[in-house]
C-alpha atoms as a printed R data frame, in Angstrom:
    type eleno elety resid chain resno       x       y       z
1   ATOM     1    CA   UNK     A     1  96.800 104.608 113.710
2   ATOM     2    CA   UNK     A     2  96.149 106.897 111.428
3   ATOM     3    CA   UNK     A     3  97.294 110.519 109.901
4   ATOM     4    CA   UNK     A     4  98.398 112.072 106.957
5   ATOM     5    CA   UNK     A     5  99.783 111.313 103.536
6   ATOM     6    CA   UNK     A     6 101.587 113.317 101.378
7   ATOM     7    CA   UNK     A     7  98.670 113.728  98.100
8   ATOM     8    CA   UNK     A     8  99.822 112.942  94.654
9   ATOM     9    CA   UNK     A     9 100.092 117.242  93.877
10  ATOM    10    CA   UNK     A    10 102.541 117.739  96.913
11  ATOM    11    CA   UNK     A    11 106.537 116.355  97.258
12  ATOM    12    CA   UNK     A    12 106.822 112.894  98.451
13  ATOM    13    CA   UNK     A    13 109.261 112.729 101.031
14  ATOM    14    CA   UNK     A    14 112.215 109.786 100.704
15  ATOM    15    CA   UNK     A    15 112.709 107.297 104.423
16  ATOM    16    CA   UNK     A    16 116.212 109.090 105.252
17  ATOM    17    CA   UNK     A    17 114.824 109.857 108.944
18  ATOM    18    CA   UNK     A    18 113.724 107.486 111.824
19  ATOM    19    CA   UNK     A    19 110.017 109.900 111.911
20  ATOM    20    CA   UNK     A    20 109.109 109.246 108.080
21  ATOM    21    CA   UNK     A    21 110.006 105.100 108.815
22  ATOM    22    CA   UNK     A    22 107.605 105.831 112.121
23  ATOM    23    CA   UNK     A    23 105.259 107.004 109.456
24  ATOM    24    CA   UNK     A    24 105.557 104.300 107.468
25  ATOM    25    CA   UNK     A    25 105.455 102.174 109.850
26  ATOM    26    CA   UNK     A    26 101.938 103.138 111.419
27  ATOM    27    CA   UNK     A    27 100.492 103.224 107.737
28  ATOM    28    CA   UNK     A    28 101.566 100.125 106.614
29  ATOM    29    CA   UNK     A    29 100.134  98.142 109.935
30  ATOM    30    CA   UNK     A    30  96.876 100.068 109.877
31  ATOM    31    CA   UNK     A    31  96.568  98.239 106.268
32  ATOM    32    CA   UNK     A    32  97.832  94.857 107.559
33  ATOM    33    CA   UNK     A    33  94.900  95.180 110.174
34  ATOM    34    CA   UNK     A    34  92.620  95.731 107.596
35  ATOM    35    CA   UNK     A    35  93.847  92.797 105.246
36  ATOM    36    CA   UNK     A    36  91.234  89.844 105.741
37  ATOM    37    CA   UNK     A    37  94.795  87.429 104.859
38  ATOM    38    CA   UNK     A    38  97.091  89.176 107.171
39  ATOM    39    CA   UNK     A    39  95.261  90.468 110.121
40  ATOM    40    CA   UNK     A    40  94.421  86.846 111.184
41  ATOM    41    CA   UNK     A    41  98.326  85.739 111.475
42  ATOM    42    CA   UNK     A    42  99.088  88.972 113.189
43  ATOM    43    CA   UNK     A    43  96.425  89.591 115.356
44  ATOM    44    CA   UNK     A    44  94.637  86.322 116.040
45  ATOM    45    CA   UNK     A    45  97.413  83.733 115.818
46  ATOM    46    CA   UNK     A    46 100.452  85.982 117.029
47  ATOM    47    CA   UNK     A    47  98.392  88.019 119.331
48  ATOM    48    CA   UNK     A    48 100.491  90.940 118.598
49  ATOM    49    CA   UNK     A    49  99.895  94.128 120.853
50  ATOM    50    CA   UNK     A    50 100.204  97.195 118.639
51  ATOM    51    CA   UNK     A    51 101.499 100.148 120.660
52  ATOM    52    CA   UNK     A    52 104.214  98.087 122.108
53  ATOM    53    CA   UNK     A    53 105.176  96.194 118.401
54  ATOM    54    CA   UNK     A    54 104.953  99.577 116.261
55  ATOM    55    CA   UNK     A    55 108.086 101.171 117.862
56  ATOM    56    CA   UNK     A    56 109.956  97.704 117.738
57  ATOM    57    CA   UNK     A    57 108.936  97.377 114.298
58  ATOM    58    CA   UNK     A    58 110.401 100.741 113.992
59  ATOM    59    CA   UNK     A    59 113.612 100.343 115.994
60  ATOM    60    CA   UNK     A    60 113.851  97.278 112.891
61  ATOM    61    CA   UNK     A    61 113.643  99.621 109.845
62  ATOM    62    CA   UNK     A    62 115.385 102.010 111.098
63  ATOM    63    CA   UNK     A    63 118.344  99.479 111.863
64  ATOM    64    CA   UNK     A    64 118.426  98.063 108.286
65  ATOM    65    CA   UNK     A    65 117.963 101.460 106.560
66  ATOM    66    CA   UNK     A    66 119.467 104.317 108.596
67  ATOM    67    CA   UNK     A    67 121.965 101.968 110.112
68  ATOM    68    CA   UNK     A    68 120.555 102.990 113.585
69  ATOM    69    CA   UNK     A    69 120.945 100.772 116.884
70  ATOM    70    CA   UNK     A    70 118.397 100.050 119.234
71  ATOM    71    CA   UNK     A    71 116.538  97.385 117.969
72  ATOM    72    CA   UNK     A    72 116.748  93.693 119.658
73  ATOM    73    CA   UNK     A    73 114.698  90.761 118.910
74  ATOM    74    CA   UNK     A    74 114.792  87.680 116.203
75  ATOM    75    CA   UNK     A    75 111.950  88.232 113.838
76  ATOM    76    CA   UNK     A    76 113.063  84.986 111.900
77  ATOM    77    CA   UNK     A    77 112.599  82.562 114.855
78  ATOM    78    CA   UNK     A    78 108.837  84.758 115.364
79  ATOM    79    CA   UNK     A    79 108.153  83.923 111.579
80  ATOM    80    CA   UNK     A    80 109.047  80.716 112.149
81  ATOM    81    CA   UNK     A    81 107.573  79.937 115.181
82  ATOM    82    CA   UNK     A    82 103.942  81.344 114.087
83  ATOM    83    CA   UNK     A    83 104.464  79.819 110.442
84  ATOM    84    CA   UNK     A    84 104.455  76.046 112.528
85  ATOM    85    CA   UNK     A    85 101.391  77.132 113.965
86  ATOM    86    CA   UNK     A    86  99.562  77.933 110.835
87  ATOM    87    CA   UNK     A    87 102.220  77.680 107.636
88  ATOM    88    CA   UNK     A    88 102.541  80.763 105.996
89  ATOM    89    CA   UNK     A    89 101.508  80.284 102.578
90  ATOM    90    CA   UNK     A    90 102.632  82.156  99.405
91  ATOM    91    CA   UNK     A    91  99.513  84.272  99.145
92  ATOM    92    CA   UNK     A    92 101.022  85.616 102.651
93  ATOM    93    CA   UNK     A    93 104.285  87.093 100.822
94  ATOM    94    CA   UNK     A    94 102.397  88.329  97.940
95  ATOM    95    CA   UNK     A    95 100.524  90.585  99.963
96  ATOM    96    CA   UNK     A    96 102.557  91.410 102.017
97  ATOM    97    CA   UNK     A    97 105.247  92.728  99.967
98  ATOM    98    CA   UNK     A    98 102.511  94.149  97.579
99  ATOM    99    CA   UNK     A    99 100.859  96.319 100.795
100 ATOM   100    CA   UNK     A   100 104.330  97.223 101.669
101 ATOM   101    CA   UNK     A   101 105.729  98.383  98.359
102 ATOM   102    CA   UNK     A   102 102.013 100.339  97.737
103 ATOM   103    CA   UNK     A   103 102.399 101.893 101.247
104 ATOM   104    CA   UNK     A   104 105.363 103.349  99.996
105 ATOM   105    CA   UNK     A   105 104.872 104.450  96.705
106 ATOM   106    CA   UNK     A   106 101.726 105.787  98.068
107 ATOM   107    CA   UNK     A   107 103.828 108.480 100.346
108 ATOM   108    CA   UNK     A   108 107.205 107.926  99.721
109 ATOM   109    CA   UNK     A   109 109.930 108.488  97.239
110 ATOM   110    CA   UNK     A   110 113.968 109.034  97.164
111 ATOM   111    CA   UNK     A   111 116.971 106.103  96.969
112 ATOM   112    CA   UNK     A   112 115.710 105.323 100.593
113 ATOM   113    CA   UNK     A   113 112.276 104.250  99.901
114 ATOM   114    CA   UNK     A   114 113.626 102.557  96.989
115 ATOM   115    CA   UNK     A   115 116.280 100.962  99.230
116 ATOM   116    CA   UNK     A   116 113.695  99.765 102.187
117 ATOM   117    CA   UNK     A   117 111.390  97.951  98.993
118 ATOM   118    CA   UNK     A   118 114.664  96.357  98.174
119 ATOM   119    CA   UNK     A   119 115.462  95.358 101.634
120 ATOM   120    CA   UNK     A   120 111.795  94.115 102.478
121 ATOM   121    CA   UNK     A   121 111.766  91.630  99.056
122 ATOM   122    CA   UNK     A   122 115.419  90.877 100.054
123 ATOM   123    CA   UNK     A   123 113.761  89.782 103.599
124 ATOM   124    CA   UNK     A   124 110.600  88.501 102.543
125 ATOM   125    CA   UNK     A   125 112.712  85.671 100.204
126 ATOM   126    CA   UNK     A   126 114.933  84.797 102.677
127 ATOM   127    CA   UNK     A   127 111.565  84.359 105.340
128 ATOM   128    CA   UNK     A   128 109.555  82.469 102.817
129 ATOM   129    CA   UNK     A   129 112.391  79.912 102.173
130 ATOM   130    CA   UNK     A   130 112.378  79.855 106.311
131 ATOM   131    CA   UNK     A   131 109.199  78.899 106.736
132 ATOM   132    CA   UNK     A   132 108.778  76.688 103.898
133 ATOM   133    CA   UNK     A   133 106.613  78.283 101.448
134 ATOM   134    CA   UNK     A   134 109.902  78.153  98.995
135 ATOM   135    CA   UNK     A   135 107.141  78.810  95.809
136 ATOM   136    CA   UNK     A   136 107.199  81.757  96.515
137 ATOM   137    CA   UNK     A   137 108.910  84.618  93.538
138 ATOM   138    CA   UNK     A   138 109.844  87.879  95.128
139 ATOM   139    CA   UNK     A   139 107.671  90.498  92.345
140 ATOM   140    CA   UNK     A   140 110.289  91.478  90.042
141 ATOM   141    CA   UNK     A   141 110.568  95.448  89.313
């Protein structure tokens, strides 16, 4: 993981093609691996293997954004099934949505960045009520 983001001087580019949400993507997990709260839950609880998650993770965005097929899987019954394992706390969702949003502001900018931030709070309520950790606010702004 790793490569280049757009610096504050130059054009942000906006999410409207499957390669910047690859980008994205690849930035934002390289900062989840990094997180002493998240990395646990991802890497030592769900044991998840990188180069085969990134592109699913991918195929995801790119489903609820662009409106692109190709993506299969039930990431509510995964957040579920880890959260009985070791509930998912608030403190999860805060982070994660605030890593998320920052990874995109941080390289990002157009009505589809601003639609995936939507679309990520929109999923992060819906997965905290899931898993029980109903506390939790979605940031407002």
């Amino acid at each position: 993981m790793g490569g280049f983001m757009p610096s504050a001087m130059q054009s942000k580019p906006d999410l409207d093609n499957a390669g910047e949400i690859a980008r994205l993507v690849e930035f934002f997990y390289a900062k989840v691996n990094k997180d002493s709260l998240l990395s646990p839950i991802f890497n030592d609880l769900a044991g998840v293997d990188w180069p085969e998650h990134l592109p699913k993770l991918t195929a995801f965005w790119c489903q609820m954004i662009l409106g692109q097929s190709g993506f299969k899987g039930n990431p509510a019954a995964k957040h579920v099934h880890f959260s009985a394992l070791k509930p998912f706390t608030t403190d999860h969702f805060d982070r994660w949505i605030a890593l998320f949003h920052g990874t995109i502001d941080a390289g990002w900018a157009g009505p589809y960045a601003s639609s995936i931030k939507t679309r990520a709070t929109t999923i992060a309520q819906i997965q905290a009520q899931l898993v029980g950790a109903r506390g939790w606010q979605a940031p407002q702004g």
